[in-house]
N, C-alpha and C positions, 0 to 999 in steps of 0.2 A: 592656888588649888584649894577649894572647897575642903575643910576638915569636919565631917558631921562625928558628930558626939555617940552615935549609934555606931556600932562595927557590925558587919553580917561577914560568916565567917565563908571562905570559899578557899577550898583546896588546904586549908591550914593558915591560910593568911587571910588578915583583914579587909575588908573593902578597900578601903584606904591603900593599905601596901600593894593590892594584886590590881589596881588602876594604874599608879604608877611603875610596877616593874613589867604589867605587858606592852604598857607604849615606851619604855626605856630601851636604850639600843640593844642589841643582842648581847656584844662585849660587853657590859652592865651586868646585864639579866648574869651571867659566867660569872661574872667577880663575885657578885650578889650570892649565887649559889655556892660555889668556892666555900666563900665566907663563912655559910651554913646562914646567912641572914633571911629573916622566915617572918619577920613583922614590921611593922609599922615603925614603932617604935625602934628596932634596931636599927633601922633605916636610916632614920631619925638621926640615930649616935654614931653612924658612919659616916654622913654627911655631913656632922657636924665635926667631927674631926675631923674631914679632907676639907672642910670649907666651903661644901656645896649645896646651895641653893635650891631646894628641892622641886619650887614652882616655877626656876628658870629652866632647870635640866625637863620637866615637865611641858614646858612651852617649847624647849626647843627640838623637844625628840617629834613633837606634833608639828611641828615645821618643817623639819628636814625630814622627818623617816625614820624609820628605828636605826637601819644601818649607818645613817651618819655618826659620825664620835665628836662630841662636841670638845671645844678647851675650856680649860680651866678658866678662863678670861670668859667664855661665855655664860659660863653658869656658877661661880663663887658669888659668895657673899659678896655685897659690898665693901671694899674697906676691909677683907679680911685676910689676911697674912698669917699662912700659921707659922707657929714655933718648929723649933728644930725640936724641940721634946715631941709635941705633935707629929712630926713628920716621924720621928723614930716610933712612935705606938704604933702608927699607921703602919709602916715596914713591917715591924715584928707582926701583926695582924696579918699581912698579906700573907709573908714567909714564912711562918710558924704556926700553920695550920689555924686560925681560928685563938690564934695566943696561946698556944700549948709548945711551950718553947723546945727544942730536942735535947734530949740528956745530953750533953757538950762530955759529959765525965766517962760515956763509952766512948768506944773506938768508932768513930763515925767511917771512915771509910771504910772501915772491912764490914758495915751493916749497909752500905750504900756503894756501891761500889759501879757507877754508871756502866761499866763492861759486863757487867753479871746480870743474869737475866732476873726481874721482877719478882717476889714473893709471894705477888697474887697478881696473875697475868688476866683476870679476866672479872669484872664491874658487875655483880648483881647475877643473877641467874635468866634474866629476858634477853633474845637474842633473834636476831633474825640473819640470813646467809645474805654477806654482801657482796656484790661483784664488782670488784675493784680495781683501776688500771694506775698506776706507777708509769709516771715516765718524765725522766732526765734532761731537763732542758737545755738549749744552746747546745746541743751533741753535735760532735760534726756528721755520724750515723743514728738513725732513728736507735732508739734505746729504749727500750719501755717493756713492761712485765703489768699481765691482768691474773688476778689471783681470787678465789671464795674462799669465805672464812667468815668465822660468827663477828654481830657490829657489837658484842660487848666483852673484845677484846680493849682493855688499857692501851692508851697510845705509846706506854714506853713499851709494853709488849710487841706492839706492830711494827715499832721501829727497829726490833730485831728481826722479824719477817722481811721486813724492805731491802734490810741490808742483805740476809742469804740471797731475797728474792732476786735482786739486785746483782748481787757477787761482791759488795763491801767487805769488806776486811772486820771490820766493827769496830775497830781500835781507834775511833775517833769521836768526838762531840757530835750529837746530834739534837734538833727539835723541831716542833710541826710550827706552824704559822698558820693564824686564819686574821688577815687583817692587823691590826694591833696586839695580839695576845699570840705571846710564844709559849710554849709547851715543852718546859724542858727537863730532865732526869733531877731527881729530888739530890744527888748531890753538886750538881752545875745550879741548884736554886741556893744552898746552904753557900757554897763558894760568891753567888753573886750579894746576897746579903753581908757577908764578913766584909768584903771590898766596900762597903756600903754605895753600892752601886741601885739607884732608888730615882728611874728616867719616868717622867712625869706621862708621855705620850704611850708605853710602852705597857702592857702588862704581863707577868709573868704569871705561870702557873705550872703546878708539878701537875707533869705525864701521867703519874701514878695515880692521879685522880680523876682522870676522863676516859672515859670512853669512843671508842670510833665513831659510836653511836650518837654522841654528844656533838660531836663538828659537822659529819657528814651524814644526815637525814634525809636526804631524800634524792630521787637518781637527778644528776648535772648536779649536787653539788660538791664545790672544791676546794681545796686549803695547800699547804704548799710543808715538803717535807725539808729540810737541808743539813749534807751530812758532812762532816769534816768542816769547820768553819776558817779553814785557812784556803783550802781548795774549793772552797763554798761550790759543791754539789746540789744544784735545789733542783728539784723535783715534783712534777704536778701531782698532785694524789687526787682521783675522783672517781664518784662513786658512779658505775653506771646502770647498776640494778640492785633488787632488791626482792629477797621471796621469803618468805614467810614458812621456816621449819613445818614437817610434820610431825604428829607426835611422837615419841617415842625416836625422834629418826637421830644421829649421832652425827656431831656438828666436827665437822674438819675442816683442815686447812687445805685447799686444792690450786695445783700451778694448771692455771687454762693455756696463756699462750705467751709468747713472748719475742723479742726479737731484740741482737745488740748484743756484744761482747760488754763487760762490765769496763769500764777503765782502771787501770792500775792503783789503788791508793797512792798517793803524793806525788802527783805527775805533774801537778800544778794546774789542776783544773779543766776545764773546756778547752779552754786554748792550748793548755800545754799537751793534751792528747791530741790536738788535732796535729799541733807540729811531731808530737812520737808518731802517727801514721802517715804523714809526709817524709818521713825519716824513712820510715820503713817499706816504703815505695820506691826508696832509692836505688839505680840498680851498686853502684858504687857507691861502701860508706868508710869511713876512717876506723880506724882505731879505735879513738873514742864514742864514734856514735855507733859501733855492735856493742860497746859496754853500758851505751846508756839503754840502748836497745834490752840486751838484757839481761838490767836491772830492774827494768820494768816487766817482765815478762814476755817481752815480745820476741818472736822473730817468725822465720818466710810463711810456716804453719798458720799462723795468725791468723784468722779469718773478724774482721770487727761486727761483720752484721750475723756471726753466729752466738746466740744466747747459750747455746748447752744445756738445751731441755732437762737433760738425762743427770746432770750433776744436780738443778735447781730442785727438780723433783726427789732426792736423794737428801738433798743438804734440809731441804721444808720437812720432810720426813722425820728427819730425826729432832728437827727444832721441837718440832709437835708434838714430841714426843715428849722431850725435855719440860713443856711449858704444862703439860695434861697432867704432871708429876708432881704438879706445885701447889 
């Protein structure tokens, strides 16, 4: 790559830097901003501690496309192997905001507490009303909820929406997925640093820091939500319109439609609901299977392709309320 001695400044970065991070893949472009990295030269010192190559990752993003993710094999150094010291700066950089490490000396869970709602539920003051459908994959009934709501809500914000929207319970791990970059509550990020857990293909990033607006820009596009990771609940999220506030007009949270009985938390996922609604079609059941019946909440009232308009719009209502407070 061409390094001229002249920089012409555009957007806040250099020539130099803003060539290479528009044709750099998206997942990049996200680390890169993450990071707060804004020049040439920081560029420079990030690559050069991960060990990368800057005119191969350049040649190969103009090869394949921005969306490809290249490995580490295709664009390190030659011959370069970093240290375990390097791999641990690089960590603490990812995890620790930019190297501002978290006061270890407070009480970290009770200022993070993934169950508790966000501190600042909502990324800058620009917003436009998104129109957004949620829907529950592999369901043995269609399952899915479409909702409007401002695109510069925080994704850990939203993910309290999905789950009322939804009928989750909340009491469990959640994060979004777009590709390689998972999105997850700043204390499942703090927990996966202690473990030193540091997967080379994978990137991680706090919730607390993106925006809806930041994954899903423009209508058809999609990313993937997943709740409870033992029952691994995923769920498609996309965006299928977009309108542009008036002035003055007051931005809320609205349940448009929806369809599908929530499933029980810890039923054991897809399959294990499908077998609770073959249960419960049974005209004769034992003993045990009305108590497994309901444990789960179920019994003959059950209707599965009934959402409950009337409770979603009630339970959204008061979330909104809660989040407008913050």
């Amino acid at each position: 790559m061409a390094r001229n001695k002249k920089n012409k400044q555009e957007g806040g970065m250099n020539q130099e830097f803003y060539e290479l991070y528009k044709n750099s893949p998206t997942e990049i472009q996200m680390m890169l901003d993450n990071l707060g990295i804004s020049s040439f030269e920081d560029m420079v010192g990030l690559a050069t501690i991960m060990g990368i190559d800057l005119d191969k990752l350049e040649a190969y993003s103009q090869k394949n496309g921005k969306e490809a993710i290249p490995s580490m094999d295709e664009v390190k150094i030659d011959g370069y192997e970093p240290s375990e010291e390097i791999m641990n700066r690089l960590s603490d950089l990812v995890f620790h905001n930019n190297g501002e490490d978290y006061n270890e000396d407070e009480m970290f869970f009770d200022n993070f507490d993934p169950f508790s709602l966000p501190e600042s539920p909502f990324i800058g003051d620009e917003a436009k009303e998104y129109h957004i459908r949620i829907k529950l994959n592999n369901a043995p009934v269609p399952i899915w909820r479409e909702l409007k709501l401002p695109s510069n809500l925080s994704l850990e914000a939203f993910s309290f929406i999905i789950n009322e929207a939804m009928g989750w319970d909340g009491t469990h791990l959640h994060h979004f997925i777009n590709k390689n970059v998972y999105y997850k509550s700043t204390t499942e990020l703090y927990d996966i640093k202690e473990m030193g857990i540091f997967p080379i293909r994978i990137q991680y990033c706090d919730a607390n820091n993106f925006a809806i607006s930041h994954l899903l820009r423009e209508k058809g596009d999609r990313i993937k939500y997943e709740y409870d990771f033992g029952d691994s609940w995923l769920h498609d999220v996309w965006l299928k319109g977009v309108r542009e506030y008036e002035p003055n007009e007051e931005r809320t949270l609205t349940f448009v439609k929806g369809q599908g009985a929530c499933p029980p938390d810890d039923c054991g996922g897809v399959w294990g609901y499908q077998e609770l609604l073959e249960l419960n079609q049974k005209k004769r059941k034992t003993a045990e299977e009305k108590e497994i019946l309901n444990w789960n909440g179920i019994d003959k009232k059950f209707d599965p392709n009934d959402c409950n308009p009337e409770r979603i719009e009630d339970y959204l209502e008061g979330l909104w309320c809660e989040l407008m407070e913050k």
